[in-house]
Structures are given as C-alpha cells and as structure tokens.
N, C-alpha and C positions, 0 to 999 in steps of 0.2 A: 694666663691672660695673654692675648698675644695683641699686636700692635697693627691696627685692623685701620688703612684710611681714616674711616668716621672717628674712631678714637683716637688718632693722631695726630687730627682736625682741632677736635677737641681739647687734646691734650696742650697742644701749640699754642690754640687761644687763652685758652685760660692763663698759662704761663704771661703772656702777652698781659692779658687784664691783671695778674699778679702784681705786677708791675707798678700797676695805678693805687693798688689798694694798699700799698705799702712793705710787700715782700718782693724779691727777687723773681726774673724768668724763672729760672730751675725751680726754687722750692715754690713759685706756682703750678707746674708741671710737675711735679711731684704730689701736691696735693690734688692736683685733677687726675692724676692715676690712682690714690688712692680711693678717692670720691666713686670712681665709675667704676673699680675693682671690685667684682663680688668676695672675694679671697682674700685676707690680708696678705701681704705681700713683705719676703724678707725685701734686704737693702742690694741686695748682688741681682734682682730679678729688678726691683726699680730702675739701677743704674744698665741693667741689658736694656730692659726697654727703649730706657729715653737714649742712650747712648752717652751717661753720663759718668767721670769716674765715682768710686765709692767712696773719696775723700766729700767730691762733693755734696751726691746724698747723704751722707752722713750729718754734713753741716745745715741743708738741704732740712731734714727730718730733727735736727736740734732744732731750728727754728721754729718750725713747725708744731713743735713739742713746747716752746715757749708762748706759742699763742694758744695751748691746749687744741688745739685740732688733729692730734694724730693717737693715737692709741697705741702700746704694743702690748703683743700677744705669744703667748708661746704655746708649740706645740707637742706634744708628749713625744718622748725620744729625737726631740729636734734642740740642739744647740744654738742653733741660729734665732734670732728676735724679728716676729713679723708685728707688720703695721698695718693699721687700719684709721682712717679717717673718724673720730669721733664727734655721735651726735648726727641728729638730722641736718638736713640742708638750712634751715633755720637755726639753727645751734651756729653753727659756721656762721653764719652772716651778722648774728648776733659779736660772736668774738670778735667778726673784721673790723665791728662798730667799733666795739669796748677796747679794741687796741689802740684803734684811729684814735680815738677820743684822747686817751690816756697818752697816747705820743704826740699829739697835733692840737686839739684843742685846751687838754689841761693846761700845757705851759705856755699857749697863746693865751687864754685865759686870765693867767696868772701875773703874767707880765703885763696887758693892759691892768689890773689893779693896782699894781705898783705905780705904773707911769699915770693914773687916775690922783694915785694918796700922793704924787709929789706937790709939792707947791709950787703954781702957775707962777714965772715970772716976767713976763710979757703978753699983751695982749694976743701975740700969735699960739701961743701957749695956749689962753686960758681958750681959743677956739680950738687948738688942735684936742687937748683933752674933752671940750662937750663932742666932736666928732669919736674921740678915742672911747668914750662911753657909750656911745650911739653903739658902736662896733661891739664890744663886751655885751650889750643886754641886750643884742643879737644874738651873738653865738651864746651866750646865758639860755634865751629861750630852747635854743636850735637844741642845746645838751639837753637841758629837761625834756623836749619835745621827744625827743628818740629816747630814751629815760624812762619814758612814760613808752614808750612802742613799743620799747626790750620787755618790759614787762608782760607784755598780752602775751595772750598764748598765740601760737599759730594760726590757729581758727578762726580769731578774733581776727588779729592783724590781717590777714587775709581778705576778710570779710571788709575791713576797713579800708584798704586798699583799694577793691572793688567798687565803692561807692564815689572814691577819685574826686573826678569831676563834680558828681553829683553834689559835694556837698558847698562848693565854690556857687552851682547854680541857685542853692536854696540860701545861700545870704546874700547872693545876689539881689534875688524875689524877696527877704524880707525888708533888702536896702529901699528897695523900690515902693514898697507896701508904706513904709517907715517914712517913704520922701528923704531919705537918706539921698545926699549926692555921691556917687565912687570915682573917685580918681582914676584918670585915663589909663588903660593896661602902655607899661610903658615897650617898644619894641628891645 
C-alpha cells in the first residue's frame, strides 16, 4: 500500500472523527488504514505509513482488538501477524454503537436510576427527579430505538434510512387528516 494524497486525506480525517466516536487520533488512523487496505497489513508497515512508532500501533491495534474491529492473520512462512479490519462497513458502525452504549449511556443510565430510587427530600428534589426521569425514558427509548436498528440487516436499515424525511411527512398528513394539532418545530 502506499500513502497516496487521497488516502492520506482520508486516513487524517477519520483519525480526526476517531476522536468524536470515542477512540484516539492514531488508533483512528489506524483503523482507516486498515478499512481502505485491500492487504492486511503487519504492524512495522502500519507504523511506516502513518509515521508512527510501533509502540504506538501496537497499543493502537490492542484497542482496536478490544472493540473487535481488527482481525489478525497469518501468513505461511511469515512470523510476523498481519491485520485486517473485521466485518463490513456496517459491522464497524454497529461496534462503534455498542461501545458508546456500554461506556456512555449504560452508566449514564444507571446512575439516573439510582438518583430516581432515592428519596425526594425537598421540593427542589422532588422536581429535579421528574426532570431526572424525563432524561432516563429518553435515552431508555433512544437505547432501544438503535437496539432495534443494530438488529436489521443492512438492507433493511438502508432502506430505512432512505425513507428519512418521508416518514416525518406521512404523520405529519395523518396529524392533519386526524385534526391533530403538532407543536411548533422548535429552532
């Protein structure tokens, strides 16, 4: 593989969005090299590329290994262990979910329950807990909601995706039909 503009482009942003989704620059860049890599790729050809050392890939490719997205592979009469991105592009996106989840919402989660079962002892309390459950059977639906996505296949989701807008328009039209009033979109 060589380190071509376009895939450098590439390689740098994703790093960058790595960032947002909850892993490091590097081991973003790192899975964006493996993702576009038709070859799987040892750990001394990783660290040429990006220009990083192999202490880092290594750490880089353990992480990576803890959210099941990288693969290794061996090659007959090669001692060295190459890697490959495991799973389609949707397999990935699925893990980045189910990591978020499990590190960010489970234990946000968890701890509105608690602060829910304690007992209210002033009236700023007992508002702050109907706001604190408001919050919980939000992100409650939000888990199930994508819970229920992770599940469809590709094809499906896809398809679902596509409809977008669409489906905001037709209960729009049935609010309308219904004499339903809808609450102003707020800016």
């Amino acid at each position: 593989m060589h380190m071509t503009p376009m895939i450098e482009s590439f390689v740098y942003h994703f790093g960058e969005m790595g960032s947002r989704w909850g892993f490091n620059r590097t081991v973003g860049q790192i899975y964006a090299l493996l993702v576009i890599s038709e070859a799987p790729l040892c750990a001394n050809e990783i660290g040429d590329l990006l220009g990083i050392s192999r202490g880092n890939v290594s750490m880089g490719l353990k992480e990576l290994g803890s959210w099941q997205l990288v693969q290794v592979s061996h090659k007959p009469g090669e001692r060295r262990e190459f890697y490959h991105n495991r799973g389609s592009i949707w397999d990935m996106a699925n893990r980045v979910f189910e990591e978020r989840r499990k590190r960010e919402m489970d234990p946000t989660l968890s701890l509105l329950r608690d602060i829910m079962m304690d007992e209210a002892a002033n009236p700023d309390e007992v508002y702050a807990q109907k706001r604190i459950a408001e919050i919980h059977d939000l992100l409650e639906n939000i888990t199930e909601w994508t819970q229920s996505l992770q599940s469809l296949s590709p094809e499906k989701l896809n398809t679902l995706m596509k409809l977008g807008s669409g489906v905001g328009k037709v209960l729009d039209f049935t609010d309308k039909v219904l004499g339903k009033k809808t609450p102003p979109k707020q800016a």
